[in-house]
C-alpha positions as CSV (number, residue, x, y, z in Angstrom):
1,X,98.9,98.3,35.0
2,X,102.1,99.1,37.1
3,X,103.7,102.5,36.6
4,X,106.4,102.4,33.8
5,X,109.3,103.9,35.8
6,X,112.9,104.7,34.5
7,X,116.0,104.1,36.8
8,X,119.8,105.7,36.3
9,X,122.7,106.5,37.7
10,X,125.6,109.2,36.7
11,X,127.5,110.2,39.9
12,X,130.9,112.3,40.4
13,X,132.2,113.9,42.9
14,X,135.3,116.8,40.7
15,X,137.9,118.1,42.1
16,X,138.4,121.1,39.7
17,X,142.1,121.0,41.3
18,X,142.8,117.7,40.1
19,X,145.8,117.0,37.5
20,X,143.7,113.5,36.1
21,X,140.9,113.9,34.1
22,X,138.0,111.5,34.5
23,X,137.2,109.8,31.3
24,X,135.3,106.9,29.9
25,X,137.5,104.4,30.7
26,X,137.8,105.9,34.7
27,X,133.8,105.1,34.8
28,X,134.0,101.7,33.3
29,X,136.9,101.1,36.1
30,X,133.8,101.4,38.0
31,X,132.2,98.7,36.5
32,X,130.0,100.4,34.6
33,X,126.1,98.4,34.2
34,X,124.2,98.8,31.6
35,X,119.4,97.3,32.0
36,X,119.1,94.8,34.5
37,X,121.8,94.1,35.2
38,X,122.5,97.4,36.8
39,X,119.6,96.3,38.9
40,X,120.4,92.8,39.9
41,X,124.4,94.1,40.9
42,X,122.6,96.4,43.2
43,X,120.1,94.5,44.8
44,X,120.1,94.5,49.1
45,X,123.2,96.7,48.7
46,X,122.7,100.1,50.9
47,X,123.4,102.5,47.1
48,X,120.9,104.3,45.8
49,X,120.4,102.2,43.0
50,X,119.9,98.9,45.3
51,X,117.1,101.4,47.1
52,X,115.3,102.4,43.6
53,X,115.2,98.1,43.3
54,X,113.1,97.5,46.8
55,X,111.4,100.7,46.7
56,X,110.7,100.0,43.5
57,X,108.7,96.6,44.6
58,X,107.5,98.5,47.6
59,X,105.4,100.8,45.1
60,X,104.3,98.1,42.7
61,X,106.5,100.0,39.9
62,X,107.5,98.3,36.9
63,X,111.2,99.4,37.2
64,X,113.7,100.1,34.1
65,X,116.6,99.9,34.8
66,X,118.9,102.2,32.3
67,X,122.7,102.3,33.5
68,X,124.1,102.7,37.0
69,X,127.7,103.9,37.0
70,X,130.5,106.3,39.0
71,X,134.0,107.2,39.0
72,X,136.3,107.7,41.9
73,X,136.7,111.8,42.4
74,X,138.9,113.1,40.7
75,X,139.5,116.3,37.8
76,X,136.6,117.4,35.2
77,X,134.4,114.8,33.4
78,X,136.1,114.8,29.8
79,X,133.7,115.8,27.1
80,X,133.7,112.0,25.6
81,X,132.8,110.7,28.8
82,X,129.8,113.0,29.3
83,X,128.6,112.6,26.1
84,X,128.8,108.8,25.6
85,X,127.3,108.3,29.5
86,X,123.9,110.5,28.6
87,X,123.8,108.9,25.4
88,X,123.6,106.0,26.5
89,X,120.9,107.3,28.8
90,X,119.0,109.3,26.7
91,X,118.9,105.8,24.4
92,X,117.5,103.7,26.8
93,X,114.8,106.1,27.8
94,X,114.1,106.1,24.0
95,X,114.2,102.6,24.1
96,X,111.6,102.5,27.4
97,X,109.4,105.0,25.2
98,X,108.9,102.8,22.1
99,X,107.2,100.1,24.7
100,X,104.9,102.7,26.3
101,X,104.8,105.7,27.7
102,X,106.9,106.6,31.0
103,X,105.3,107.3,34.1
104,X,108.2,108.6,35.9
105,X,112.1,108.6,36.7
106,X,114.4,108.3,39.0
107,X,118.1,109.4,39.3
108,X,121.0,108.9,41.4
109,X,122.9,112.2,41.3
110,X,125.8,113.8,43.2
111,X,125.9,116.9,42.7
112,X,129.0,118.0,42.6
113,X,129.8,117.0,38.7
114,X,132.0,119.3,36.6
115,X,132.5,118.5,33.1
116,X,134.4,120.0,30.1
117,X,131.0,120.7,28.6
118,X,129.3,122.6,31.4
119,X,130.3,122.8,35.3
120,X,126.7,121.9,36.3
121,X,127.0,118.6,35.8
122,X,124.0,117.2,37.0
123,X,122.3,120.1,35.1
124,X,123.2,119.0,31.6
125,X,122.0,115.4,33.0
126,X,118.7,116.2,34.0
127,X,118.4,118.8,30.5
128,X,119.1,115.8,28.9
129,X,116.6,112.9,30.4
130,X,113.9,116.4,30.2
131,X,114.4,117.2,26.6
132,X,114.1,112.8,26.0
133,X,111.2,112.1,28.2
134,X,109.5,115.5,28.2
135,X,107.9,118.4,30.4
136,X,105.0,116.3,32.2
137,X,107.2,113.0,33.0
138,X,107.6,113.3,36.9
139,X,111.9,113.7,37.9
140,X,112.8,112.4,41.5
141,X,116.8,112.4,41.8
142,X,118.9,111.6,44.9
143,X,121.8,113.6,45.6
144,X,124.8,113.7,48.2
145,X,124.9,115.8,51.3
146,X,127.9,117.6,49.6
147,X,126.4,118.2,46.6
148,X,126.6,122.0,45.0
149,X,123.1,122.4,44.7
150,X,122.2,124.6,41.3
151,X,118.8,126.3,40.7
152,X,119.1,124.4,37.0
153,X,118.9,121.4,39.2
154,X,115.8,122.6,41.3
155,X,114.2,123.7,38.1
156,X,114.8,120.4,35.6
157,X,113.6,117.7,38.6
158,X,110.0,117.7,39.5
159,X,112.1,116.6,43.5
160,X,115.7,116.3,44.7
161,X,116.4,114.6,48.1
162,X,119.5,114.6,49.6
163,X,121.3,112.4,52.2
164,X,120.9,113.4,55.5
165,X,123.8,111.7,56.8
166,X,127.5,111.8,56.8
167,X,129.2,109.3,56.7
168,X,126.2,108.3,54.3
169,X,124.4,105.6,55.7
170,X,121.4,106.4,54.2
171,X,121.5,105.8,50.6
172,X,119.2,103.2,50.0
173,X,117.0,104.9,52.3
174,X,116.7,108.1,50.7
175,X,116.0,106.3,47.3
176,X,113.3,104.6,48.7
177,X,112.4,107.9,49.7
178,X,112.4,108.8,46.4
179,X,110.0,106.2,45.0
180,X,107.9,107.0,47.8
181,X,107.5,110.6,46.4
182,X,107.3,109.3,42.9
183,X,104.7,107.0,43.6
184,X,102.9,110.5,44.7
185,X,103.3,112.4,42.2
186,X,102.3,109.9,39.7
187,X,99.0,109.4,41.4
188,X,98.5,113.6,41.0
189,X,98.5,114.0,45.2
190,X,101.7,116.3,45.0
191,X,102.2,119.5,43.4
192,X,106.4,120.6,44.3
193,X,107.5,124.0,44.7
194,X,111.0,124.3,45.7
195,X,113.1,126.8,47.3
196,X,116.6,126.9,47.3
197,X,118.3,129.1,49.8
198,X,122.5,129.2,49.3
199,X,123.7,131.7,52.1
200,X,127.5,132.6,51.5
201,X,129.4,129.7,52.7
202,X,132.0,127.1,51.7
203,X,132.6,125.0,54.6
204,X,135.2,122.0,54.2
205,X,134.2,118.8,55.2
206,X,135.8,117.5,57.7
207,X,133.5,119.3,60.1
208,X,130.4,117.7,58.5
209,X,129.7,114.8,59.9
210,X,125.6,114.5,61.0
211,X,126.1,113.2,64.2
212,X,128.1,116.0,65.4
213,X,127.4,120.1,66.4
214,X,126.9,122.0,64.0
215,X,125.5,120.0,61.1
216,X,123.4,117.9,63.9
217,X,121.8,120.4,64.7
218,X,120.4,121.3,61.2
219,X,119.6,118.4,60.4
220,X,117.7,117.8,63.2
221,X,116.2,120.8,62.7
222,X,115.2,119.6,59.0
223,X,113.5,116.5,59.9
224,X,110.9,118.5,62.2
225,X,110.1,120.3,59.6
226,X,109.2,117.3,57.6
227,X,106.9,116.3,60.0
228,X,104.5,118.9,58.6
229,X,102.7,117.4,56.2
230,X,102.6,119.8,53.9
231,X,106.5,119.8,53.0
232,X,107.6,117.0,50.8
233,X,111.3,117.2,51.4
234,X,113.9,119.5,53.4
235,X,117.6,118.7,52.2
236,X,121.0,120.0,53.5
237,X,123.8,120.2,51.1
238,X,127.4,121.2,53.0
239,X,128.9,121.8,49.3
240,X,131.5,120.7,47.9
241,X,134.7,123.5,47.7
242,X,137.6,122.0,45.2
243,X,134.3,121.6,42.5
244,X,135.3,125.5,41.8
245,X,131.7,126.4,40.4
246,X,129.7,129.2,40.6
247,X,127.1,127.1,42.9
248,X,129.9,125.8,44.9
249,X,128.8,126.1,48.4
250,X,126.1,125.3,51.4
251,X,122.7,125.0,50.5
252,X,119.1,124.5,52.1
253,X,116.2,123.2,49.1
254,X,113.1,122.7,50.8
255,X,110.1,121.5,48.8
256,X,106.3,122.1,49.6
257,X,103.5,120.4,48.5
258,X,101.9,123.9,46.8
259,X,102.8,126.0,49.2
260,X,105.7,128.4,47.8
261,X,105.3,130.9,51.2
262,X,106.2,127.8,53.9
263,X,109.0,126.7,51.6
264,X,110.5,130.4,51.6
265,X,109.9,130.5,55.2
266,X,111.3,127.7,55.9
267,X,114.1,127.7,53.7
268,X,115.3,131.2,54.9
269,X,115.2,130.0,58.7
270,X,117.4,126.9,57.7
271,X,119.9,129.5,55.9
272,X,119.9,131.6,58.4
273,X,120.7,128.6,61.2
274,X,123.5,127.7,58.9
275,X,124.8,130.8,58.6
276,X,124.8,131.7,62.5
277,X,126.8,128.5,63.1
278,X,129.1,128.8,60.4
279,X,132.5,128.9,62.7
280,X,131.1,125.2,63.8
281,X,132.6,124.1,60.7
282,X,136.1,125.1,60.5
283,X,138.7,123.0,62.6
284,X,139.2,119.2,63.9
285,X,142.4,119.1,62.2
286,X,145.8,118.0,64.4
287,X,149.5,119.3,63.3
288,X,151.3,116.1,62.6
289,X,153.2,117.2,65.6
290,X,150.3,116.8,67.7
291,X,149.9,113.3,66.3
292,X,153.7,112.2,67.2
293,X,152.5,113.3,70.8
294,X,149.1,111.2,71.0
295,X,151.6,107.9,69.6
296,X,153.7,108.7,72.5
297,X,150.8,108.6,74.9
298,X,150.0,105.6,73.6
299,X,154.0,104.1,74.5
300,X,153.9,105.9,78.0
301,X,150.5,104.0,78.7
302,X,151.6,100.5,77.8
303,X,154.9,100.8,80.2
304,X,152.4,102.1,82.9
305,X,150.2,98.4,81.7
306,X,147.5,100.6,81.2
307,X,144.6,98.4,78.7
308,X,145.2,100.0,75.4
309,X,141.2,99.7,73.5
310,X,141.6,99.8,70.1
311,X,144.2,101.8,67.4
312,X,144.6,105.3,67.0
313,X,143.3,105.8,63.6
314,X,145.6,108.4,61.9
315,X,143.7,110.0,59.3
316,X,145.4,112.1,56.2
317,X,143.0,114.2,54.5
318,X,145.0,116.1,52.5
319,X,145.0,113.1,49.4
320,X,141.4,111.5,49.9
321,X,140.5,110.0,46.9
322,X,137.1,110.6,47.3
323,X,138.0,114.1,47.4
324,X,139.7,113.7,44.3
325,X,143.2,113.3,45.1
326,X,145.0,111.0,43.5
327,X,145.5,108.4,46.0
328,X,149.5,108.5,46.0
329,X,150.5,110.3,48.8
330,X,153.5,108.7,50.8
331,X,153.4,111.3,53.7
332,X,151.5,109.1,56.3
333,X,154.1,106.4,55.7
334,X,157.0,108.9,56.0
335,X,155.6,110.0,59.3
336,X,155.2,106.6,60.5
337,X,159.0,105.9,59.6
338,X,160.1,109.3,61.2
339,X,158.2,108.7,64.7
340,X,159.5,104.7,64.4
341,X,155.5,103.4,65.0
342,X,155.6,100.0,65.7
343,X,152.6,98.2,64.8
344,X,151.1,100.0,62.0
345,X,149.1,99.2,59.3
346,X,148.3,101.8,56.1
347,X,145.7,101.8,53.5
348,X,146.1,102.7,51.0
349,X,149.0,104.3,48.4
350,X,148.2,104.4,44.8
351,X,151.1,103.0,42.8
352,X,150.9,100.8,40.2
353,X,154.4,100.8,38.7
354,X,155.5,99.1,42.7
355,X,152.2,96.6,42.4
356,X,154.0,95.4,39.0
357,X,157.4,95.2,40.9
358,X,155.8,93.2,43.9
359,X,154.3,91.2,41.4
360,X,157.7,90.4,39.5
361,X,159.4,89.7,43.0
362,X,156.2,87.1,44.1
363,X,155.1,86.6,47.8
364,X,158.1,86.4,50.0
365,X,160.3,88.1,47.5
366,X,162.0,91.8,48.4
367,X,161.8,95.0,46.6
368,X,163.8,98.7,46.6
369,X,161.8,101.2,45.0
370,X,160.1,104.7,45.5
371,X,156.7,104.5,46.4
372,X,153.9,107.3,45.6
373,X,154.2,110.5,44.8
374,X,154.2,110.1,40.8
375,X,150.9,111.6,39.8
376,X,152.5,115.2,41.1
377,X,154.4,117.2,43.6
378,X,151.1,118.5,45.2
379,X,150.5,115.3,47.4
380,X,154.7,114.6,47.9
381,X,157.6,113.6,46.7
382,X,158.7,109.8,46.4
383,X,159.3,107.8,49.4
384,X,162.5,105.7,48.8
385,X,161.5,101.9,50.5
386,X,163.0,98.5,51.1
387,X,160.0,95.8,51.1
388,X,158.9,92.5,51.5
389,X,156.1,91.4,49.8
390,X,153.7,89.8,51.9
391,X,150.4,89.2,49.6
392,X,149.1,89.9,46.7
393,X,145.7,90.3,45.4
394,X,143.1,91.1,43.0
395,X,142.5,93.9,44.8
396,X,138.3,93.2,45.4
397,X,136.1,92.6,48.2
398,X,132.7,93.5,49.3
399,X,132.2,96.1,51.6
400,X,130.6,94.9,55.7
401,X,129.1,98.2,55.9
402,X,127.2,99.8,57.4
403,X,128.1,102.2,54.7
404,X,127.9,101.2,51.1
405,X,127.1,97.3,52.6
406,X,127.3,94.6,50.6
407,X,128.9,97.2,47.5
408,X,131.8,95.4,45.5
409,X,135.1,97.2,45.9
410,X,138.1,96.7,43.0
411,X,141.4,98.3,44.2
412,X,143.0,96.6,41.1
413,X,146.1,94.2,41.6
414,X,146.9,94.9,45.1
415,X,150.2,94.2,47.4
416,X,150.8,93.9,50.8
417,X,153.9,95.5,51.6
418,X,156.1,95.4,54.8
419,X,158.1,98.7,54.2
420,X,160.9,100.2,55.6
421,X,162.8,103.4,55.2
422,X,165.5,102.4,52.0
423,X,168.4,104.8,54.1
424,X,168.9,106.8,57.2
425,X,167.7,105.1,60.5
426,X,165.8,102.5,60.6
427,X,161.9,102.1,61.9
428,X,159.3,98.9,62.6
429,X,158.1,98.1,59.1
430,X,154.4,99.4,58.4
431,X,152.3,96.9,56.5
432,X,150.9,98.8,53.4
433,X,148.2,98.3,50.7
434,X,149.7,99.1,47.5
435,X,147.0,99.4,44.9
436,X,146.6,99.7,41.4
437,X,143.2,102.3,41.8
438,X,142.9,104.7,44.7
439,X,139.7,104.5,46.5
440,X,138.8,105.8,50.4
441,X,139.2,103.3,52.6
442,X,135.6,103.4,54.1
443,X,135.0,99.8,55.4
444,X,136.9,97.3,57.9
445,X,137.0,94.8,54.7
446,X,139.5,96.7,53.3
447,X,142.1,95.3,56.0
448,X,140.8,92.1,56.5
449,X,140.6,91.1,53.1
450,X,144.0,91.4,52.9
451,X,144.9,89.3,55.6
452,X,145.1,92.2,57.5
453,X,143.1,92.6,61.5
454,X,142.9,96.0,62.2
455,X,142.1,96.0,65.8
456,X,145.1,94.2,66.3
457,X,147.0,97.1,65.1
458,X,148.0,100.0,67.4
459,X,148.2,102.8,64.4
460,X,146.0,102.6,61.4
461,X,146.8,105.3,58.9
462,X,143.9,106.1,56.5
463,X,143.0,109.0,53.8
464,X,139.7,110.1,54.3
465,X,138.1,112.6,56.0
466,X,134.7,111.5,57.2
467,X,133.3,108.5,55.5
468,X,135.9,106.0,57.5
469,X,133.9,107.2,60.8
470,X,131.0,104.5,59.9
471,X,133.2,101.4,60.2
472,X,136.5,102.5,61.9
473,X,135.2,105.0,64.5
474,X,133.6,102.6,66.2
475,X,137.1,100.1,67.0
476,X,139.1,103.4,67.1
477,X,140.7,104.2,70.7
478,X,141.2,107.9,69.3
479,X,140.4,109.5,65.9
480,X,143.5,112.1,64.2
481,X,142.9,114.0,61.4
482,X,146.2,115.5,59.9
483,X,146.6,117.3,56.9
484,X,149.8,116.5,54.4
485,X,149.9,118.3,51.3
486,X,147.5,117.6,48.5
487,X,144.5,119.5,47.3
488,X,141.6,117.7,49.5
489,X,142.3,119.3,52.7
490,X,140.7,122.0,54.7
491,X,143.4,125.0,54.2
492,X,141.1,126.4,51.0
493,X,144.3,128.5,51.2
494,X,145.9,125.7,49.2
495,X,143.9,126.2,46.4
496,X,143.2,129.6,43.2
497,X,139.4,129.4,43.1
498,X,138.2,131.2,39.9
499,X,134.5,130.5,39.7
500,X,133.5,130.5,43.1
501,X,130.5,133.2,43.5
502,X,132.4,135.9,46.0
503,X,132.5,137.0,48.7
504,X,131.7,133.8,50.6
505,X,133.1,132.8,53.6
506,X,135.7,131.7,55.0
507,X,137.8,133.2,51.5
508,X,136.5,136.5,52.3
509,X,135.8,138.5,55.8
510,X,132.2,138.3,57.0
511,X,132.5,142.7,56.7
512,X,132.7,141.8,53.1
513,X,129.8,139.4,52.6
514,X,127.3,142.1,54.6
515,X,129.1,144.5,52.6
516,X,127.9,142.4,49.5
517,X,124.5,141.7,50.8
C-alpha cells in the first residue's frame, strides 16, 4: 500500500512595519486552493507545492492534497485569517484521518509569518497540524532562505529544509527534497536531531543573493557538509528584519541522522563563518544621485555610437512588495521625470483608484490625476500626472521563469500608462503598469504581457531587491539599487524594532554583542 501523505501550504512573508493588515480576503486574492485542486494548479510549476506533486510520484506516495495558499507581504496575519486558514487545515487532516491513518506530511512554510495570535507564525502552524495528526506522524516543511528560524519550529517538525538559493530557484527542488527525506523517515532509516545555531545578526537582503560573496560562500560551504552521509540537511536562513520578532535574524539548522555531536559541530562552524563575514552583507545600494550619473553614461555613450547591450535596470527597494510595502511608491517615476529619461518603462505602482480612472477614459483616452502614494506618507507623497492610456488588462499572466515558472500571476485590472509630469518642465513620458494589487516584478512576463519589450527599453525601473536578478539580470546592461523611502529598505535606521532579541548587529556595536556574550 502507498504511504498516506498529507500536503499544505500557509506562507507569509510580515512586515511588522506595515500599515495593511493581511486578512482572509488578501489570501484568497491569492487564489486560495483548497484538495486537488491545489495539486493540479501546481503541477510542473517550480513552487513547492508543484515539487510535493512530482516528488510525490517519484516516492510512490499517495499524496493529499489539503490547501495551498499565500499572500503578498505585507503587515501581521489578522487573527480571522489565521484561524480560518488552520482550520481549514486541521479539517482536512481530520478528514485524511477518517480514511486511514497518515503516514506523513509535508508543508510549505516561510518562515517569517507574524500573526495577531502569536509572532511565530509558522509555530502555531506546525502546533496545530501536531496536536491533529499526533506525536509519531513524520513533519518535513520547506521554508525560505529568509525565514526567522524559531526553536518552536525545530522542535514541532520531525525536518525543515530551506532554500538554498536567492533569487529562489529552487523551490520545487527543495520540496522534492523534502519527500525524499519523508520517504526516509517513513521507512524508519532516519532518526533527526537538529541544531539550530542563531549568532547575533540581522543582515538586510539586498546583499543575499547565493551566487554572490558572502552568502556564496556559506552555502557552498553547506552543501559539503551534506555530502556526509550522516547529515540529513544543512539550511541557511539570512532572516528576515522588518518581521520584528524575537527570532528575527540569521540562522544555521543543521540536522543529523542521530548524531546530536556533528550537528553541534557543525552548526557552530557555520555560525561562526557567518558571523566572521557579517560586513559582507551591508551595502550594494547607489544614492539616486549616483543613478542620475550612470543614465548620463549611458547618453554620453550613445553620442560617442558606442553599442548600448541591454537597459539599466533601476531597482527601488525601499517599497518592495514582497518585502511588504505597499506597492505605491511614485518615487522611481518622479526621478525618471526629474533626470528627463527617455525610454523608460516602470513596473509596477499600486493604485487602484487611477486603474478605475484609465478605465473610465478607455484605450486612447487621457487622464490628470495623482498617482501612488495613498496607502501612507512612508513610501511618498502623490505624484501629480498627465496620461494616456495605452492598454488595459486583466492584470494576469504566467510567469517564464526560471523563478516561480509556469506560476499564474494576477495584478488585478491593470493600465498601461504613458505619464508625464502634470506641471513644471516637461520629460519623455515613461510607460507605467498601474495595477490594482502590488506584486514584485520577478519575471520578464510582466512587461511583455503588457505589450511591453523590455530590452528594447534603455531604463527599466523595478521594486525589488533580489528576486528580479533571475529573469532581468541576465538582459540588464547594469543593475542600480536605490533606496526611496518606504519601510523595505536596508537603512534598519528607518525603522523602531521592539522585539528584536538585543544586542544584534548591525543595531548595536559588535563591543556590545561580546559584551552580551
Amino acid at each position: 500500500m502507498k504511504p498516506r501523505v498529507a500536503a499544505a501550504q500557509i506562507s507569509h512573508e510580515t512586515n511588522s512595519f506595515s500599515s495593511v493588515l493581511t486578512d482572509f480576503a488578501a489570501f484568497e486574492a491569492s487564489h486560495l486552493q483548497l484538495g486537488r485542486n491545489a495539486a493540479e494548479a501546481a503541477r510542473g510549476t517550480n513552487t513547492e507545492f508543484g515539487g510535493f506533486v512530482s516528488g510525490a510520484q517519484g516516492q510512490g506516495f499517495d499524496l493529499l492534497p489539503i490547501l495551498a495558499v499565500w499572500a503578498t507581504p505585507s503587515g501581521p496575519v489578522t487573527r480571522e485569517a489565521i484561524l480560518r486558514l488552520t482550520d481549514l487545515l486541521a479539517d482536512g487532516l481530520r478528514d485524511a484521518l477518517r480514511d486511514g491513518p497518515l503516514d506523513g506530511v509535508l508543508l510549505a512554510l516561510h518562515g517569517a509569518m507574524v500573526t495577531e495570535i502569536d509572532d511565530d507564525g509558522e509555530g502555531f502552524v506546525l502546533q496545530v497540524v501536531r496536536e491533529v495528526v499526533g506525536p509519531d506522524v513524520p513533519i518535513v516543511a520547506t521554508l525560505d532562505l529568509h525565514a526567522n528560524i524559531s526553536p518552536t519550529m525545530v522542535r514541532l517538525a520531525n525536518v525543515l529544509i530551506g532554500y538554498d538559493t536567492y533569487p529562489h530557484i529552487d523551490m520545487a527542488e527543495r520540496a522534492e527534497e523534502a519527500c525524499r527525506v519523508l520517504a526516509r523517515l517513513i521507512r524508519g532509516e532516519l532518526r533527526p536531531t537538529a541544531v539550530l545555531r542563531k549568532p547575533p545578526m540581522l543582515p538586510t537582503s539586498q546583499r543575499m543573493t547565493t551566487s554572490r560573496m558572502p552568502m556564496r560562500a556559506l552555502i557552498e560551504q553547506a552543501h559539503e557538509m551534506e555530502e556526509d552521509d550522516r547529515v540529513i540537511n544543512v539550511t541557511i536562513a539570512g532572516g528576515f528584519p522588518p518581521a520584528d520578532v524575537e527570532d528575527a535574524g540569521f540562522a544555521v539548522l543543521v540536522t543529523t541522522d542521530n548524531d546530536p555531536e556533528l550537528a553541534a559541530r557543525l552548526a557552530d562552524e557555520l555560525a561562526a563563518e557567518a558571523w566572521s563575514l557579517r560586513e559582507g552583507f551591508q551595502g550594494g545600494v547607489a544614492s539616486f544621485e549616483h543613478a542620475a550619473e550612470l543614465i548620463r553614461s549611458l547618453d554620453s555613450e550613445n553620442e560617442m555610437e558606442m553599442p548600448v547591450s541591454g537597459p539599466l535596470v533601476l531597482v527601488d527597494i525601499g517599497d518592495n512588495p514582497w518585502g511588504g510595502g505597499p506597492g505605491d511608491s511614485a518615487e522611481l517615476l518622479r526621478f525618471l521625470f526629474a533626470e528627463a529619461v527617455a525610454g523608460a518603462a516602470v513596473a509596477l505602482i499600486r493604485d487602484p483608484e487611477v486603474v478605475r480612472q484609465a478605465i473610465a477614459a478607455g484605450p486612447g483616452g487621457r487622464i490628470a490625476t495623482e498617482l501612488g502614494g495613498k496607502t501612507d506618507r512612508l513610501h511618498g507623497d502623490p505624484l501629480p500626472i498627465r496620461a494616456y492610456v495605452k492598454l488595459l488588462s486583466d492584470g494576469i499572466y504566467e510567469n517564464d521563469g526560471p523563478m516561480m515558472a509556469g506560476l499564474t500571476v494576477d495584478l488585478g485590472r491593470t493600465a498601461i500608462l504613458l505619464c508625464e509630469p502634470a506641471s513644471g518642465p516637461s520629460a519623455p513620458p515613461v510607460e507605467v503598469l498601474v495595477t490594482t494589487r502590488a506584486e514584485t516584478p520577478i519575471d520578464l512576463n510582466v512587461f511583455r504581457c503588457h505589450g511591453i519589450e523590455p530590452t528594447r527599453h534603455r531604463v527599466l525601473g523595478l521594486k525589488g531587491k533580489g528576486h528580479f536578478r533571475a529573469a532581468f539580470e541576465p538582459i540588464a546592461r547594469r543593475v542600480v539599487l536605490v533606496e526611496g523611502p518606504g519601510i523595505t529598505g536596508s537603512d534598519l535606521s528607518r525603522l523602531t524594532f521592539r522585539k528584536v532579541r538585543r544586542p544584534i548587529w548591525p543595531l548595536d556595536p559588535v563591543e556590545a554583542i561580546a559584551m552580551g556574550a
